[in-house]
N, C-alpha and C positions, 0 to 999 in steps of 0.2 A: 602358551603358544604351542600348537601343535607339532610343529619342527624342531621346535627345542627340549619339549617334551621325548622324541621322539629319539633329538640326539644323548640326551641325557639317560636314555635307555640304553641306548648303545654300549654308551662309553661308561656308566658308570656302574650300572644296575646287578650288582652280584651279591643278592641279600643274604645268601646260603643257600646236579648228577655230578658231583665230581668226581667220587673216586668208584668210578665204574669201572677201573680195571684190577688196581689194588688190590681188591675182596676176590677176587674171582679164585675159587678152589679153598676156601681158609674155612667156611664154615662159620664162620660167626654171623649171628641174627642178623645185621644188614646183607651178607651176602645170602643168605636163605629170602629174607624178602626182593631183591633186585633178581634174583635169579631162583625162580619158581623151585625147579627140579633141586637145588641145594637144598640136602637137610642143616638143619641144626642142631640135631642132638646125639648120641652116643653112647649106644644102650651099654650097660655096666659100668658107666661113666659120670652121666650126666643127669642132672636134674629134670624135676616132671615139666617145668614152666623155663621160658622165660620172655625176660621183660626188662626194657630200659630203663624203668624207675622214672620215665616221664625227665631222662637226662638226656636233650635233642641230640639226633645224632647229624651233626650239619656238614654241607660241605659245596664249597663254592669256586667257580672257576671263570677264567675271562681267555680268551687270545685274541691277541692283535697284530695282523702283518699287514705292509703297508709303508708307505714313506710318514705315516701321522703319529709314529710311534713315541718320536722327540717332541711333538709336537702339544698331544698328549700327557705324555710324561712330566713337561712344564708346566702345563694347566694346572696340574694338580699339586706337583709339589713345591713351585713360585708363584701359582697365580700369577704365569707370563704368558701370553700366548705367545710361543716362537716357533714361525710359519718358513723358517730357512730350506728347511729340506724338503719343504712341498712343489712338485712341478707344475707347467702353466700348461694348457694344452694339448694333453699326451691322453686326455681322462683314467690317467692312474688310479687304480682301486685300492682303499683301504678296506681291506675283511675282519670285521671282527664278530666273534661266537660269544655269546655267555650264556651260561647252566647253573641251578642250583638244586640245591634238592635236602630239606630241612623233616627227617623222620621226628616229630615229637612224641608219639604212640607207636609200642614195637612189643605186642603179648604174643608169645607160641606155645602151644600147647602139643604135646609128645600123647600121641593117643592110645595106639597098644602095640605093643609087639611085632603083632601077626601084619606087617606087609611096611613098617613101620611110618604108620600113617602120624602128620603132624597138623594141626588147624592152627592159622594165625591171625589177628588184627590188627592192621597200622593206619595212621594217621598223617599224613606228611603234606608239607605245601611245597610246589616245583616255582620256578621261573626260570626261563628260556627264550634266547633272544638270539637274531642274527641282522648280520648288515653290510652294504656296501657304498660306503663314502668315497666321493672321488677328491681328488687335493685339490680340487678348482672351487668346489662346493668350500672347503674346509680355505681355504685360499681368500676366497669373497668374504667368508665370515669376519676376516684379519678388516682387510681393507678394498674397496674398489677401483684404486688405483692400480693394484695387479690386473683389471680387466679396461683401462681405458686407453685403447690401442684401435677405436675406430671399426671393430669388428663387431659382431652380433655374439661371438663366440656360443655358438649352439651345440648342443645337446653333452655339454661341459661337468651338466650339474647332476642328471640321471641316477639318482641316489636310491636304494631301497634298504627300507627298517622295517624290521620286525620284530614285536614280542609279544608276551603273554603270563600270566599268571595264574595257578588254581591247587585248592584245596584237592588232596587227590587221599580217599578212605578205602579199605581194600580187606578183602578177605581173600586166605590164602591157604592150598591144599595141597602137600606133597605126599606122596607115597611112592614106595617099590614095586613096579609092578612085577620083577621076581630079585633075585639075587643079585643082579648086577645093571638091571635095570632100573632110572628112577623118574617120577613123571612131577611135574608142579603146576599149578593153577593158581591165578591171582586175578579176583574181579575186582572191579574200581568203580567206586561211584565217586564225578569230577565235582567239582566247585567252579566257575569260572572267578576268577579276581578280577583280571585286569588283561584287555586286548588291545594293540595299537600296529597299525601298520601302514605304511607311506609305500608309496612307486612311483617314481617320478620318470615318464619315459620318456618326454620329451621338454625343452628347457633352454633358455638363453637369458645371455645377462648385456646390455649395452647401454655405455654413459655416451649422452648428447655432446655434442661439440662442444657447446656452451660450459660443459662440467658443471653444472646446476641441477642436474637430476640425471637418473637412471630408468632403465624400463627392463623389470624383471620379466619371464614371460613362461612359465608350466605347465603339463598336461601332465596326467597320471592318475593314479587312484589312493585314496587314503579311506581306510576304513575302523573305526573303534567301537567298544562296548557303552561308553558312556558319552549322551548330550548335557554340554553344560559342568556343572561341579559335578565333580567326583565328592562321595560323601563317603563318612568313618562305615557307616555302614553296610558299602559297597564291599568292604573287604573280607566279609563272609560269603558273598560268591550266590546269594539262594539264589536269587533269578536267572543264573547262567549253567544248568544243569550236564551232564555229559556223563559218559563212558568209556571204560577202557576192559582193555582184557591182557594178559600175558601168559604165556605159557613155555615149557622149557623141559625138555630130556635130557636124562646124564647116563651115559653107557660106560660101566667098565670093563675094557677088554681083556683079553688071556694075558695079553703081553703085557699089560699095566699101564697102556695107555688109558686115561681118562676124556672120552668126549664129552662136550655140552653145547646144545643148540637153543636159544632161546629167542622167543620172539617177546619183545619187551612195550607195554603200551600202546596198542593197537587202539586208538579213540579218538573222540572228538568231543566239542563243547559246542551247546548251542548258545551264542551267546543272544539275550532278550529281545522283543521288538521296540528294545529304545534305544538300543546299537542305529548306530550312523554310518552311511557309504558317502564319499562324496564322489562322482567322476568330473575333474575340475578339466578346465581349461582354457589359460585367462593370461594378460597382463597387468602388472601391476607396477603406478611409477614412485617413484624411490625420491622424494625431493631434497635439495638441502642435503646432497651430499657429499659438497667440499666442508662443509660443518668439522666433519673430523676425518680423519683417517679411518678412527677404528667403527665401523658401519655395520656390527652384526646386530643390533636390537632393530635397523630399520630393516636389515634384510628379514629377521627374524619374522616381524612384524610384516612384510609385505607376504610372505610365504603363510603366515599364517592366514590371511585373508584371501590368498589365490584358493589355497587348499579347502574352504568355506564355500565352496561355490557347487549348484546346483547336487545338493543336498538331499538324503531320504531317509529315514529310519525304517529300519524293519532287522527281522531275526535271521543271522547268519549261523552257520558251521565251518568251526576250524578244526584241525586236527592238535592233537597233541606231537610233541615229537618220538615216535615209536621208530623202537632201531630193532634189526635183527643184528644178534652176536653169535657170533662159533668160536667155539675154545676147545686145544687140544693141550693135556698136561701129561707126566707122569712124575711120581715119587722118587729119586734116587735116595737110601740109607747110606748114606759115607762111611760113617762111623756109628757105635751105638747114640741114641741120643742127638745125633744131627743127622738132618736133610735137605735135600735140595729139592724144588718142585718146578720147574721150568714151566711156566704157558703159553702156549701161543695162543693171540686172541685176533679176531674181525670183528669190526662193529660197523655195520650201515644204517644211515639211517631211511628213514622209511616216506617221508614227504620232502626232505631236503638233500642235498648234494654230499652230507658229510662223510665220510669215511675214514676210517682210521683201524691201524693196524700196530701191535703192542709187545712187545716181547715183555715177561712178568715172572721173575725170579722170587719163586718164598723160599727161604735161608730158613730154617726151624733148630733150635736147641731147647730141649725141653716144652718150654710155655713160653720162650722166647722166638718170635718172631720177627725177621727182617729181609726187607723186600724193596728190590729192587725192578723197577721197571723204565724203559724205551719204547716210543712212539711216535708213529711218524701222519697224520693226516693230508687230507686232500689240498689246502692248503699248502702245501709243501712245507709245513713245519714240525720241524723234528722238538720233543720235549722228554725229558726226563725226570724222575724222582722217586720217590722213598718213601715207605710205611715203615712206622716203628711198634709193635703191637704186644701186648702180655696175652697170652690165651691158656687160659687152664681148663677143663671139661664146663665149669661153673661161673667162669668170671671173662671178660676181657676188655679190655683198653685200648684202642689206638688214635694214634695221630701220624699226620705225614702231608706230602705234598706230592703231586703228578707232574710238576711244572716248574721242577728247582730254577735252571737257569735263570727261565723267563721271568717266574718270582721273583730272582735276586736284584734283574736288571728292570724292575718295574720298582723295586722299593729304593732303588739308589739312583741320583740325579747325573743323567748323562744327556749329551746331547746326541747320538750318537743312534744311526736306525739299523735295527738286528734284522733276523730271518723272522724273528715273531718276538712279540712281548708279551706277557700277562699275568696272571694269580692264579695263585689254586692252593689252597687248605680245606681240612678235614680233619673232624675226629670224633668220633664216640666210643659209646659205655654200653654193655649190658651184661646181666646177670642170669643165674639160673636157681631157683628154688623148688622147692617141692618135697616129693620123694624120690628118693634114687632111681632109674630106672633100669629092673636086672630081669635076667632072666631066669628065668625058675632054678635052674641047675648053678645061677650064680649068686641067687639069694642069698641073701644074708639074716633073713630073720623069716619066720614063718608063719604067716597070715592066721590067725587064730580069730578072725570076723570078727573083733572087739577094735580092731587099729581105726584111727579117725584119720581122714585128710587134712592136707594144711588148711583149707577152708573153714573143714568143721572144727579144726582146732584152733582156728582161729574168731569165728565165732563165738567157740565155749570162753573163750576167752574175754572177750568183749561182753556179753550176755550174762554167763556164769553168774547162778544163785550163790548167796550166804546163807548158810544153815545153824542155826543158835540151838 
């Protein structure tokens, strides 16, 4: 059913963008691909390549604010629905966002020297979703005895979902355009997966005198990529083509202030002409339902067949979710061997309402990193949390969360509704191989045009004749 497909996205869909603030200024291969202008490498330092070893670098996030937050919270971990804290009447909103973002492919390549140009290749699949449930909606799901009071109760139910999924492959170009200038470029070719979105703008629920039946009654718009089954095959995306671009500068100043402006995912997908619009608007009666209390499979099921009405397929465009971000940082050395690097970061997004503002503290000792970050979105929800991370020139590690609180109070059974609830983890790996890369005056050995690359030496390797 399409409504319950719809909710099921909502509420539950965070398969693996979440730590979009975390990386910002560290320098590790995720933050060189999310933010174009960031290098990754460090000449007299670091390796010619590097590369994730095809170890995903995942990471996934949810927020939910609202009165549906206990209500939710029981679903999932008693498999109770408990509708207490939901209001009747008021069309109170429940908002919730989820983001993913799963790099399985992360190669960069350190070019030369001279402007210190870098080429990369990644692989990643996104999903991204937003919505707003009202407790009337989530209320009737319980039971229809919260609406049998003689009223039409109109436009109660006014719900809007949206998501999406897609394969997103990208080539990626940084360079210096002089000493304290730096530029990045990231083209993308999209995949579409998977698109689903519901508007419901107008909407009433009313039980008969009799209590023998109901008559549901919606207008709006529902629009998806796929008629019918969804098949294994869909989930390569060929039919639903797109593009993106991103772009980003990083200025360092006299003063040691670091700037960065990036515009992130500027694209769209078209999904195929077997995508379906429906513009419904209809009623539908509800019979048999003093049967039970609990009346969500017939609501379910009347909705999905209001939603079914005057039908078309043809090829649309959506966008992707492209944000512009500004970040301003600088280095303090405390001590030898430790430092502080404060951020401040903006992130807006570019088709929707999001907004969100971050304060991002990197703690540095040695190849030990910890990071502390605050942020507050449009939403009025404040979250906090922690990266834990190893970085040496050649290697690094992290794991953490963006969303302590919210996390703690979504994995423990309360009935109790916060400023916001949700999840958010993250972590990956990458490495660097190759040759060193130095500059002449910091060589360490001297090219005598007989030295092989790791390629070729890795070939001779593989290939390599026996001689008797």
């Amino acid at each position: 059913m399409k409504y319950f497909l719809g909710l099921v996205l909502i509420f539950t869909f965070t398969s693996a963008r979440a730590q979009q603030f975390s990386h910002f200024n560290t320098g590790t291969l995720f933050d060189a691909f999310e933010n174009p202008a960031q290098r990754a490498f460090v000449p007299d330092s670091s390796r010619q390549f590097a590369f994730n070893f095809f170890f995903p670098n995942l990471g996934a996030t949810s927020i939910l604010t609202g009165n549906a937050q206990a209500s939710v919270n029981s679903l999932i971990k008693k498999d109770v629905y408990n509708s207490a804290n939901l209001t009747n009447g008021l069309g109170n909103l429940n908002n919730l966002r989820v983001a993913s973002d799963s790099y399985w492919f992360m190669l960069k390549m350190y070019n030369r020297l001279d402007g210190d140009q870098e080429f990369g290749l990644s692989a990643q699949t996104k999903a991204e979703g937003h919505g707003s449930v009202t407790d009337e909606t989530l209320l009737l799901l319980d039971s229809y005895k919260n609406f049998d009071n003689g009223k039409l109760n109109q436009d109660l139910f006014n719900d809007f979902l949206e998501g999406q999924a897609y394969h997103q492959f990208s080539l990626t170009f940084q360079k210096k355009i002089d000493a304290n200038v730096a530029f990045g470029l990231k083209l993308s070719t999209l995949l579409g997966i998977y698109y689903n979105k519901l508007d419901i703008e107008h909407s009433s629920f009313a039980v008969n005198q009799d209590n023998t039946k109901a008559n549901l009654f919606l207008q709006g718009k529902y629009q998806s990529n796929y008629y019918g089954t969804y098949r294994k095959r869909d989930i390569l995306g060929l039919k639903n083509p797109g593009a993106a671009v991103s772009f980003g500068l990083q200025a360092q100043l006299d003063n040691g202030l670091l700037l960065q402006g990036n515009l992130k995912d500027l694209g769209f997908i078209r999904w195929n002409k077997s995508a379906v619009t429906y513009n419904f608007s209809g009623t539908q009666n509800i019979n048999r339902v003093t049967g039970s209390t609990q009346n969500d499979t017939r609501v379910l099921t009347a909705t999905d067949s209001l939603t079914s009405i005057n039908g078309s397929q043809h090829a649309f465009y959506t966008p992707i979710n492209g944000k512009v971000d500004l970040a301003i940082s600088k280095k303090f050395v405390l001590v030898p061997d430790f430092s502080l690097t404060p951020n401040l970061i903006v992130s807006k997004e570019l088709f929707y309402n999001g907004l969100t503002a971050a304060l991002v503290n990197h703690f540095t000792y040695r190849n030990l990193w910890v990071t502390a970050l605050a942020s507050y979105n449009q939403d009025r929800a404040w979250s906090a949390g922690g990266q834990l991370m190893y970085k040496s020139p050649n290697v690094e590690f992290y794991v953490g969360t963006e969303q302590l609180f919210q996390s703690a109070r979504f994995l423990k059974t309360s009935s109790a509704n916060y400023n916001s609830t949700g999840i958010n983890a993250f972590i990956g790996f990458s490495a660097k191989f190759g040759r060193f890369i130095e500059h002449p005056a910091n060589a360490s050995t001297i090219p005598m045009g007989e030295e092989k690359g790791f390629f070729d030496r890795m070939w001779t390797r593989i290939f390599k004749r026996s001689y008797y």
